[in-house]
TORMIZA-267131 format. One record per residue (C-alpha): residue number from 1; residue in three letters; y, x, z. Coordinates in steps of 0.25 Angstrom, whole numbers. Each point is the difference from the previous one (the first is absolute). Layout:
# residues N
<NUM; 'Ala'; <Y; X; Z>> ...
//
This chain:
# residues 355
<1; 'Unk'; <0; 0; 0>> <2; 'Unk'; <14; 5; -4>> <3; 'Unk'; <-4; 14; -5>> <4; 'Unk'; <13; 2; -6>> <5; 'Unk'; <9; -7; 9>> <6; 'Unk'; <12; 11; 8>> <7; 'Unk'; <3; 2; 13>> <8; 'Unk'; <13; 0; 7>> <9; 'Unk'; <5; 10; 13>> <10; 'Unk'; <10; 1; 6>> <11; 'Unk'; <4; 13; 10>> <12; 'Unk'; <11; 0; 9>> <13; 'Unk'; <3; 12; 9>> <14; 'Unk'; <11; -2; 14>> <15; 'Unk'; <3; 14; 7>> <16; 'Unk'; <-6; 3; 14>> <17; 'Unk'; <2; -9; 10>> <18; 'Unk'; <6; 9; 10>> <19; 'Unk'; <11; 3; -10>> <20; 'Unk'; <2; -13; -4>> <21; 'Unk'; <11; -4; 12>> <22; 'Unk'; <8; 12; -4>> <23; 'Unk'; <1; -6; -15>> <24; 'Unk'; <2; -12; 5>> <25; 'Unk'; <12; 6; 8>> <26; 'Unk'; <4; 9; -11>> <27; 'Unk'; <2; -13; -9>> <28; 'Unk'; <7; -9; 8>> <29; 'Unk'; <11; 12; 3>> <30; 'Unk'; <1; 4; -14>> <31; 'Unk'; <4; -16; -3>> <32; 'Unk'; <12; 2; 9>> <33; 'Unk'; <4; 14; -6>> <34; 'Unk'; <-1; -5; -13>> <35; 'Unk'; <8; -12; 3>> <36; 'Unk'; <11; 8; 8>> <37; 'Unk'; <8; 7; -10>> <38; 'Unk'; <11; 9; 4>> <39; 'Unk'; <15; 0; -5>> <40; 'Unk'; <5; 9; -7>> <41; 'Unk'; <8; 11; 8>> <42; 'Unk'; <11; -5; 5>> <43; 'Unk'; <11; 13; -1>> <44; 'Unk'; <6; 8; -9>> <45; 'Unk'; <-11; 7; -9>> <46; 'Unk'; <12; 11; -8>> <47; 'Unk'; <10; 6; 8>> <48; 'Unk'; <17; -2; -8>> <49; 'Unk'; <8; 9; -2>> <50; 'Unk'; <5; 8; 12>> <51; 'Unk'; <15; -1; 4>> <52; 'Unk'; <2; 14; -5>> <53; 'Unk'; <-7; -2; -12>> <54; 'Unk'; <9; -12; -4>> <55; 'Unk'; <12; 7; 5>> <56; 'Unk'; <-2; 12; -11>> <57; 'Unk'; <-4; -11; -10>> <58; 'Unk'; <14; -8; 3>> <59; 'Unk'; <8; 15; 0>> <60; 'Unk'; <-6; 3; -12>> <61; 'Unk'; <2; -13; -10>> <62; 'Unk'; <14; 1; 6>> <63; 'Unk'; <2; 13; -4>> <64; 'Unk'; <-7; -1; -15>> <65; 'Unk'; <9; -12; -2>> <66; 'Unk'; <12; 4; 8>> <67; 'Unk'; <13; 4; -8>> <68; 'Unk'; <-2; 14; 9>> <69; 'Unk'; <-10; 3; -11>> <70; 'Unk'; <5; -5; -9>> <71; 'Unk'; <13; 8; 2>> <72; 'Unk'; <-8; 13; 2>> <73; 'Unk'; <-9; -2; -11>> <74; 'Unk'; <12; -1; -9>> <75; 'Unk'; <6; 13; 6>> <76; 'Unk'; <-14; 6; 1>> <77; 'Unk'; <-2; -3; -15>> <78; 'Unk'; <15; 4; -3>> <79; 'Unk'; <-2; 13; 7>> <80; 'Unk'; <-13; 3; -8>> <81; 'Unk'; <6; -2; -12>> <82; 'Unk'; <12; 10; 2>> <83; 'Unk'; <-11; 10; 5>> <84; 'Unk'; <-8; -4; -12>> <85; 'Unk'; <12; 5; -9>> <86; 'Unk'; <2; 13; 7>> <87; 'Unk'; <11; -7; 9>> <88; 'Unk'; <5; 11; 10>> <89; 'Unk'; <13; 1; 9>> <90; 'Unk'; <8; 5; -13>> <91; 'Unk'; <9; -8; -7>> <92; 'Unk'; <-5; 1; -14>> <93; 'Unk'; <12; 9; -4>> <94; 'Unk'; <-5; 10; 10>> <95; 'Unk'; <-15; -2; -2>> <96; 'Unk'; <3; 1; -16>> <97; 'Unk'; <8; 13; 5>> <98; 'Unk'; <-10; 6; 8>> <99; 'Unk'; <-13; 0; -11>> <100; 'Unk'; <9; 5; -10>> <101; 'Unk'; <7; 12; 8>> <102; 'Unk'; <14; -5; -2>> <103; 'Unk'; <11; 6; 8>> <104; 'Unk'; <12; -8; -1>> <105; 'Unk'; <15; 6; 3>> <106; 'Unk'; <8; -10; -4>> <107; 'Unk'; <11; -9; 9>> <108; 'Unk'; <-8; -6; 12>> <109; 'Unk'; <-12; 10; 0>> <110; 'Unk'; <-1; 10; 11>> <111; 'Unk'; <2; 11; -9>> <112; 'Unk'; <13; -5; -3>> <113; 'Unk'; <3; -1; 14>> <114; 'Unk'; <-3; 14; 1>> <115; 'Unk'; <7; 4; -12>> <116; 'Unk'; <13; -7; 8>> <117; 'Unk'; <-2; 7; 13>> <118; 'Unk'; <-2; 14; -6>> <119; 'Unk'; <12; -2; -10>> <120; 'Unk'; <8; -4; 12>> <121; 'Unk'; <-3; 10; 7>> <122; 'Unk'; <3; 12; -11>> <123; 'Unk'; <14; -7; -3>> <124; 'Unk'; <3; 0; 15>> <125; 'Unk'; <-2; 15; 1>> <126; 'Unk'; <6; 4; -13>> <127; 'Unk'; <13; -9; 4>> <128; 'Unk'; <-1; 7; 15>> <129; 'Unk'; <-4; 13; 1>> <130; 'Unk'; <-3; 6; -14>> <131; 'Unk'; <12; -2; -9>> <132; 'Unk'; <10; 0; 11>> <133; 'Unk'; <-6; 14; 5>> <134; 'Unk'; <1; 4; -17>> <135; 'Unk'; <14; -5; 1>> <136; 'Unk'; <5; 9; 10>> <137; 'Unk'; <-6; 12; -6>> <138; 'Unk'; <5; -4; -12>> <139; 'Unk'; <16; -2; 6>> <140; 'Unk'; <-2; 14; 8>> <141; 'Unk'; <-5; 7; -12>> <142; 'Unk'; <10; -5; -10>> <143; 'Unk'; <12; -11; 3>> <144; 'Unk'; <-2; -11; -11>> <145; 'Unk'; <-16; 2; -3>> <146; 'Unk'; <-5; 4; -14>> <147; 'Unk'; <-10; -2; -8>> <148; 'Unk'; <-8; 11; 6>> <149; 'Unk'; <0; -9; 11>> <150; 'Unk'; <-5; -11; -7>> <151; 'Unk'; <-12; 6; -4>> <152; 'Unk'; <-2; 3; 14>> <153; 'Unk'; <1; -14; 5>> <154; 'Unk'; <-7; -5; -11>> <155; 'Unk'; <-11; 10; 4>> <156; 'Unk'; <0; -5; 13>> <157; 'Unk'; <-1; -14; -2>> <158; 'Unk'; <-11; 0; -10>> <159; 'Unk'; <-7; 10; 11>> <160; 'Unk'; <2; -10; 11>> <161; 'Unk'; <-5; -12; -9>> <162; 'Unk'; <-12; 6; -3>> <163; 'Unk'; <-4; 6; 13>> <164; 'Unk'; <4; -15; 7>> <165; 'Unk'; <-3; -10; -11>> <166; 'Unk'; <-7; 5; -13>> <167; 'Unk'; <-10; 9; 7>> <168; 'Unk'; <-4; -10; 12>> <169; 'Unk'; <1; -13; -11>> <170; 'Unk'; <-10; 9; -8>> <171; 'Unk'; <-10; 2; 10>> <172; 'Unk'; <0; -15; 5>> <173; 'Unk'; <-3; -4; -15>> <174; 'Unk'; <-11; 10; 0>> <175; 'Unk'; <-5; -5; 14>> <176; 'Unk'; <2; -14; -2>> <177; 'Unk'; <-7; 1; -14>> <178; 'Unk'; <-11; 8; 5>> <179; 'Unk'; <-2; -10; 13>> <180; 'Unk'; <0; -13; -13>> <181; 'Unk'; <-11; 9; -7>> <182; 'Unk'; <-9; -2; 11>> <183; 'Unk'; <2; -12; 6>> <184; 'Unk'; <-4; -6; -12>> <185; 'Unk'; <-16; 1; 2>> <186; 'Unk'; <2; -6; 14>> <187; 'Unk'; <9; -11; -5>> <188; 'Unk'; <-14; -3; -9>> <189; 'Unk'; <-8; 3; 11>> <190; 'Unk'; <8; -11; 9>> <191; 'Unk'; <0; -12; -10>> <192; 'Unk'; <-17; 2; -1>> <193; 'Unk'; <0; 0; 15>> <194; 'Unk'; <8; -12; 0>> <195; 'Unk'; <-9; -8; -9>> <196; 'Unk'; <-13; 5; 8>> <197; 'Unk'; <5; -4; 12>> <198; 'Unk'; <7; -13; -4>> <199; 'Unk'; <-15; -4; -5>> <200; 'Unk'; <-7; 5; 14>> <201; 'Unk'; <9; -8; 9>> <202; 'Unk'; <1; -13; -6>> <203; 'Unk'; <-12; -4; 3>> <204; 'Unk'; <1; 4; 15>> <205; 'Unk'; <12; -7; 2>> <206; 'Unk'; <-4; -11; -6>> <207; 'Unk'; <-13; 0; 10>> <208; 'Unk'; <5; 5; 10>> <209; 'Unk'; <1; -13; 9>> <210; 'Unk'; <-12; -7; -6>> <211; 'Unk'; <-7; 11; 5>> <212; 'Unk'; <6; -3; 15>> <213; 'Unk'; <-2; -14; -1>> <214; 'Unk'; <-16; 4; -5>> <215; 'Unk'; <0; 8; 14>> <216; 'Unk'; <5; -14; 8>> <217; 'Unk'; <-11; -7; -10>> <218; 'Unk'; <-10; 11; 4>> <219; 'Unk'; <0; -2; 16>> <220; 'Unk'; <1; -16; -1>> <221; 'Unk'; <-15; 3; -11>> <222; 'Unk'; <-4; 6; 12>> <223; 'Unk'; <2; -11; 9>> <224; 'Unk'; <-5; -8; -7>> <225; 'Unk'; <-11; 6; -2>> <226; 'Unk'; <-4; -1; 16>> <227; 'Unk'; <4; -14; 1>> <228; 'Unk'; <-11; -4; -12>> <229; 'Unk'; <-11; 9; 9>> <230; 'Unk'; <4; -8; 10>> <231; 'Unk'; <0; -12; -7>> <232; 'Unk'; <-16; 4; -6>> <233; 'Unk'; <-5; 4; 15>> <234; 'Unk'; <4; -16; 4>> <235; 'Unk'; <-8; -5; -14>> <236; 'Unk'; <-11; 9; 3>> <237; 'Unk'; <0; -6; 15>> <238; 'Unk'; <1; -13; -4>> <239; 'Unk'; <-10; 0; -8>> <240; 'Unk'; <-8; 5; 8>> <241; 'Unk'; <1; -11; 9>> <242; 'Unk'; <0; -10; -9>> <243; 'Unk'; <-14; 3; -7>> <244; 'Unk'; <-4; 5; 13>> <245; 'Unk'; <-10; -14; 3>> <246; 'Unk'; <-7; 3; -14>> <247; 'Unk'; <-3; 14; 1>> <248; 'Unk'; <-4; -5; 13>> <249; 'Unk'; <-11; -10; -4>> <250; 'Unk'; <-3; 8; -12>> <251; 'Unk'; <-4; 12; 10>> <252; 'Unk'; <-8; -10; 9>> <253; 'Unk'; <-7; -6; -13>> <254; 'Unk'; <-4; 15; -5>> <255; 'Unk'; <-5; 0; 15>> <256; 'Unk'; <-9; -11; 0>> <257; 'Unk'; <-6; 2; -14>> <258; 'Unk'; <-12; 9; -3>> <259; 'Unk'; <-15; -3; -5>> <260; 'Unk'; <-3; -5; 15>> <261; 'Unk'; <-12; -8; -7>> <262; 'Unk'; <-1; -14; -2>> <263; 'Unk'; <-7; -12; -2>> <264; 'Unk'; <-6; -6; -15>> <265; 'Unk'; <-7; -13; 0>> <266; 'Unk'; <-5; -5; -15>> <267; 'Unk'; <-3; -14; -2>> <268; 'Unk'; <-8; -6; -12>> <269; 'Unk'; <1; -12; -6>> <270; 'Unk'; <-15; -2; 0>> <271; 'Unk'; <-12; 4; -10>> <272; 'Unk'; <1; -5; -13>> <273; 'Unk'; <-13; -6; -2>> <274; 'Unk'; <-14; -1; 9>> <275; 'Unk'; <-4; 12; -4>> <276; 'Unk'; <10; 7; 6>> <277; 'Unk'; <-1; -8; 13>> <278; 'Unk'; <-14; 5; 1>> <279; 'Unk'; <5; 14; -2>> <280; 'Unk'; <8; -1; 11>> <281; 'Unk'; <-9; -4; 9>> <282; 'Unk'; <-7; 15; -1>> <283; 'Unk'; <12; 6; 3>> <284; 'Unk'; <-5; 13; 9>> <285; 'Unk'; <7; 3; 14>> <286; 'Unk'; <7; -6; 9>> <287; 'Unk'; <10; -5; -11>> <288; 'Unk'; <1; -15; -3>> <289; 'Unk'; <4; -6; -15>> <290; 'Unk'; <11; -10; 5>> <291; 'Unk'; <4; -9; -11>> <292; 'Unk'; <13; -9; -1>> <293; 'Unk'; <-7; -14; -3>> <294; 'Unk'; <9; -10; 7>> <295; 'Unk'; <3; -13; -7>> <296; 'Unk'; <15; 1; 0>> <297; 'Unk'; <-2; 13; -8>> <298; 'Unk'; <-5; -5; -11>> <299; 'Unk'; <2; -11; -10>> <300; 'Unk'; <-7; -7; -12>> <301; 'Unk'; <-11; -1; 9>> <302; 'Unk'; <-13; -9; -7>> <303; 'Unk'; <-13; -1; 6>> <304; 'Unk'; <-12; 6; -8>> <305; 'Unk'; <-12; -9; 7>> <306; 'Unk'; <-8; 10; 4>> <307; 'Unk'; <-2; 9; 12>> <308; 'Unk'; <0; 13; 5>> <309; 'Unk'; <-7; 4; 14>> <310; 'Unk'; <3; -17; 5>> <311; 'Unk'; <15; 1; -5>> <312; 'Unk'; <6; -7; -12>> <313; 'Unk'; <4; 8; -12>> <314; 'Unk'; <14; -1; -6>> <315; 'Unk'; <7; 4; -12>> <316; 'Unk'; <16; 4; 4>> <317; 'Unk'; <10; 11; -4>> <318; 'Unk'; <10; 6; 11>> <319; 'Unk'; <14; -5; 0>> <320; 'Unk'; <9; 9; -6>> <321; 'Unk'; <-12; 6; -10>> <322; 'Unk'; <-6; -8; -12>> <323; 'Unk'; <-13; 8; 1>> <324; 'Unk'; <-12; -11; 0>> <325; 'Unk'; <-9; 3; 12>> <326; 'Unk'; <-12; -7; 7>> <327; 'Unk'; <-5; -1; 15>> <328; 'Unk'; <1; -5; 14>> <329; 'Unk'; <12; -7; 8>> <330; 'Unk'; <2; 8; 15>> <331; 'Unk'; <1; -14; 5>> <332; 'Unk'; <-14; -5; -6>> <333; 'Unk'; <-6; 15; 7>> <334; 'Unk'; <8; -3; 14>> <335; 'Unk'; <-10; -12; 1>> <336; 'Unk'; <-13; 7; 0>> <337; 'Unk'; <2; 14; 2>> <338; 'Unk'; <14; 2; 9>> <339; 'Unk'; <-3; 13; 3>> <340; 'Unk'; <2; 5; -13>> <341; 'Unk'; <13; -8; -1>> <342; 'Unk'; <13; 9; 4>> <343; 'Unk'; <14; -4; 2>> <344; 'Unk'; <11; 12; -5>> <345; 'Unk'; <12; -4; 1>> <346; 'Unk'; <-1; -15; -2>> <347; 'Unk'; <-11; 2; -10>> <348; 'Unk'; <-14; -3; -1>> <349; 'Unk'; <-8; 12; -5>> <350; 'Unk'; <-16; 0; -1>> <351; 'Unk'; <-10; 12; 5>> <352; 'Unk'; <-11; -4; -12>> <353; 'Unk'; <-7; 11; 9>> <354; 'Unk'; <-2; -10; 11>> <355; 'Unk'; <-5; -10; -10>> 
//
């Protein structure tokens, strides 16, 4: 009967009952973590801009936009370009004067001034000592003068004027000259030096406070920087605390979990067909073939009209499973041979051993 029918099993396994209070307790706390969510921190989590820092941020926007840098900006750049020409403290005459070796001698010029004075000072001579000292010779020598006397002041005054004037005027020529001849390289020299350093400074003078207000910004980074560590140390804290509970029950879980052993109990819906109950009976040991075959586990029960061992024979298929299956009703066994009748769990289940 029923070679080729199947049959079903089912295995359930439950941890070790010593450990099963600790699950329990495990379970019912983790419900309450879950449910308890915690807020969000409640501070500051970045640290603003320090005082100082906005201070130097303030001094330096009012100092780019300011008409202070605008009006040094505008003298900086007026001043680079006059260096960039070769600008020095010359007038252009004298800087045109100087790289040429020009001496100049005319009205106005030192020279001329010098000319003056030395003319000044032969007349004065001539007119106070020289010609009145040639006069009196002359008077003492011959009463009216002659013209040997003539040639004798004449001699005189063109000795005095170029011992006094021609002479000195020569050598000042020669000097000044020579001193125009070589100022002329350094007058070269100054106007590249001027270029050179009009290009070096501009840039620091322009900088020059920014680098000030970068100092200010620098110390206010700095404190800044201390207020965010503390501002981290409270997050770190209070997170901590709040996922504190779950780190808590997630220890005490690792704690309680392990392979403590357990408990399996498999349940068969029952032998597919009368050979197989017969099979069941021979099972060795102190095992027992337990089969579910209540009543209110099955449905499309028909009665076949014949017997097995005083029981009536049923066809039937498990609810929940289209499987066609043929055998006995637990209830129908219960009568005749309760001791192979077992109640799990509310369910009737049938030792065929016992039968």
């Amino acid at each position: 009967m029923g070679a080729g029918s199947t049959q079903v099993s089912t295995s359930s396994t439950a941890p070790w009952k010593g450990q099963q209070k600790y699950l329990l307790k495990g379970f019912d706390k983790a419900e309450s973590v879950f449910n308890t969510i915690p807020e969000y921190y409640p501070g500051e989590t970045v640290a603003g801009f320090d005082p100082m820092q906005s201070r130097a941020q303030d001094m330096a926007s009012d100092y780019l936009q300011g008409p202070r840098t605008q009006a040094q900006q505008n003298y900086a750049e007026g001043a680079l370009l006059r260096g960039l020409s070769g600008q020095t403290g010359f007038s252009p005459t004298q800087t045109s004067d100087l790289l040429a070796g020009n001496v100049r001698t005319g009205a106005g010029t030192p020279y001329a001034a010098m000319a003056d004075a030395l003319s000044g000072d032969v007349v004065d001579k001539l007119q106070g000592s020289i010609l009145p000292g040639i006069r009196q010779q002359q008077v003492q020598y011959q009463p009216g003068g002659s013209s040997r006397a003539a040639l004798q002041q004449n001699k005189a005054v063109t000795g005095a004027v170029k011992q006094g004037l021609t002479t000195p005027l020569a050598n000042m020529y020669s000097n000044a000259y020579q001193t125009a001849q070589n100022m002329r390289l350094p007058a070269a020299q100054q106007a590249i030096n001027m270029q050179s350093s009009a290009m070096g400074q501009y840039p620091s003078i322009m900088s020059a406070p920014l680098n000030m207000y970068g100092a200010l910004g620098d110390i206010g980074a700095q404190r800044r920087a201390l207020t965010q560590q503390t501002m981290d140390a409270d997050m770190a804290r209070y997170q901590y605390q709040a996922t504190a509970p779950q780190q808590a029950l997630a220890n005490y879980i690792a704690a309680i979990q392990g392979n403590y052993g357990g408990e399996t109990v498999q349940t068969s819906p029952g032998p597919s067909g009368m050979d197989q109950l017969g099979q069941a009976v021979g099972i060795a040991g102190s095992v027992a073939a337990l089969a579910g075959s209540d009543i209110r586990i099955k449905e499309n029960i028909v009665p076949e009209g014949s017997k097995w061992k005083g029981l009536n024979v049923y066809h039937y298929n498990y609810i929940g499973d289209d499987i066609p299956r043929r055998g006995v009703m637990a209830q129908d066994v219960e009568v005749i041979y309760p001791d192979a009748v077992h109640n799990i769990d509310g369910i009737k289940y049938v030792n065929y051993g016992a039968i």
